[in-house]
C-alpha positions as CSV (number, residue, x, y, z in Angstrom):
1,X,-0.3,8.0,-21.5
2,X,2.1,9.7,-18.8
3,X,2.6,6.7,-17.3
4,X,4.9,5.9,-19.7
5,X,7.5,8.9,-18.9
6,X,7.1,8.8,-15.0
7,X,7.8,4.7,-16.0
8,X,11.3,5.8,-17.9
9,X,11.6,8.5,-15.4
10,X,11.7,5.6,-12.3
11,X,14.0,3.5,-14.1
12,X,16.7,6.2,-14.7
13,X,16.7,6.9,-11.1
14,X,17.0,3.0,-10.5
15,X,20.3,2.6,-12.7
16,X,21.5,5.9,-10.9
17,X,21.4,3.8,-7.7
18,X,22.6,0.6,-9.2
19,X,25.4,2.3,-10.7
20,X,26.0,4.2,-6.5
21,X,25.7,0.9,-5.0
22,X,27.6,-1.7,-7.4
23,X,23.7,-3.2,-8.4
24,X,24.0,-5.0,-11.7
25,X,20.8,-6.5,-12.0
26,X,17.5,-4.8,-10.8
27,X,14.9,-7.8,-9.1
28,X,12.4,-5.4,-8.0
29,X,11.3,-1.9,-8.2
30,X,8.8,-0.8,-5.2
31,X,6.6,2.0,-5.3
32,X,3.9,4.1,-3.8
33,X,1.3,5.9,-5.3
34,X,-1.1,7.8,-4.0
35,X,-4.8,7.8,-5.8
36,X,-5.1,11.3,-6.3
37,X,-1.9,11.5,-8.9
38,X,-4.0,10.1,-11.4
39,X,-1.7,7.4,-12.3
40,X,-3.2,4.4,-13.3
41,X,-1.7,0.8,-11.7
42,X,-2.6,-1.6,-14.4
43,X,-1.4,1.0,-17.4
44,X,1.9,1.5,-15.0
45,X,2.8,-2.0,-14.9
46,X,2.0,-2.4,-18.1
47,X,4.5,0.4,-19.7
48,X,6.9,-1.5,-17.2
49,X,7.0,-4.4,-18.6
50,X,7.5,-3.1,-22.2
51,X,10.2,-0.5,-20.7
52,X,12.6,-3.0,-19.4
53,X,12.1,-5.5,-22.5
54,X,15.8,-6.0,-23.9
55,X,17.4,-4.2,-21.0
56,X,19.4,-4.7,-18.3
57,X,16.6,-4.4,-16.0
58,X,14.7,-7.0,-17.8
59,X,12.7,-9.5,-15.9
60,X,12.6,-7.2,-12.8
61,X,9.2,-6.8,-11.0
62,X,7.4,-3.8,-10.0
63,X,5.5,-3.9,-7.0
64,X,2.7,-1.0,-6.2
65,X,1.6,0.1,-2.9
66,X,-2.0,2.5,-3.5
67,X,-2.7,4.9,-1.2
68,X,-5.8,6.0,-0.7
69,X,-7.2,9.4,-0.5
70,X,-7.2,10.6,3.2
71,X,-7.4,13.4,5.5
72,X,-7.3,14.7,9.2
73,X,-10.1,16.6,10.4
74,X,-8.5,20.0,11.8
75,X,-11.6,20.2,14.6
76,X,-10.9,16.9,16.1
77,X,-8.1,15.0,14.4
78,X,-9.7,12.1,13.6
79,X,-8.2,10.0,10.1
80,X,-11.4,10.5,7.4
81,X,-11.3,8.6,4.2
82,X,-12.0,11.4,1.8
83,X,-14.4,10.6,-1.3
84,X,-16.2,12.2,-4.4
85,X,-19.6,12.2,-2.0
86,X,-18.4,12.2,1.7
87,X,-16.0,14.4,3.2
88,X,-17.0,14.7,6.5
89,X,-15.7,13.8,9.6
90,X,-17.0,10.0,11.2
91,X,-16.3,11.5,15.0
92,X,-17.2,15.4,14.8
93,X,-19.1,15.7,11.7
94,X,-16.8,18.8,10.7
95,X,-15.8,19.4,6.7
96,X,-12.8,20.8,8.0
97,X,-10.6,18.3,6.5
98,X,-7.1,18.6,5.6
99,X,-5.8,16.2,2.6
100,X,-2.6,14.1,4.1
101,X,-1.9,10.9,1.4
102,X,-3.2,10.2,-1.9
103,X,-0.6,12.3,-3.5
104,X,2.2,10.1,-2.9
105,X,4.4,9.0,-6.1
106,X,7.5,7.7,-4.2
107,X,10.5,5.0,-5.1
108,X,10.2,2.9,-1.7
109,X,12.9,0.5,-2.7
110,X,14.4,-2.0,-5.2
111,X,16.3,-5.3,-4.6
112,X,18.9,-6.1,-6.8
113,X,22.1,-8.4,-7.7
């Protein structure tokens, strides 16, 4: 379960920044990720919860933006929502697709006291 580590991993660098900018108590931790990092939302928050248990950073809430797996056709530009069974571009009809979110794994922001 890596979602454990990139969970400790998040909250480190959110008492870094409490500790920069005089935050003593973390409300909410925001974050994207992208669907093609094979992190799982449900398991994430889960291994959240159980991370800040007995902390200072307990009853904080994580918030998770998904990003879904996209693309830019390189014959036309149009957006394409890639999937397992269709890759092709809705305008052109090209497979010329380059990959451009759904590999995001990003602190957005936190609020804190």
């Amino acid at each position: 379960m890596h979602e454990m580590s990139i969970t400790r991993s998040m909250l480190e660098i959110a008492r870094r920044e409490m500790e920069v900018n005089g935050i003593h108590a973390l409300r909410k931790l925001k974050v994207r990720i992208g669907e093609l990092t094979a992190v799982e939302p449900d398991t994430l928050k889960f291994c959240f919860d159980v991370a800040i248990k007995g902390t200072p950073f307990q009853g904080a809430v994580l918030e998770i933006e998904e990003v879904p797996l996209g693309g830019r056709c390189r014959v036309c530009g149009g957006e394409v929502r890639i999937t397992a069974f269709d890759n092709r571009c809705p305008k052109c009809g090209s497979t010329d697709i380059e990959r451009v979110s759904g590999h995001e794994l990003d602190i957005i922001s936190m609020e804190g006291d």
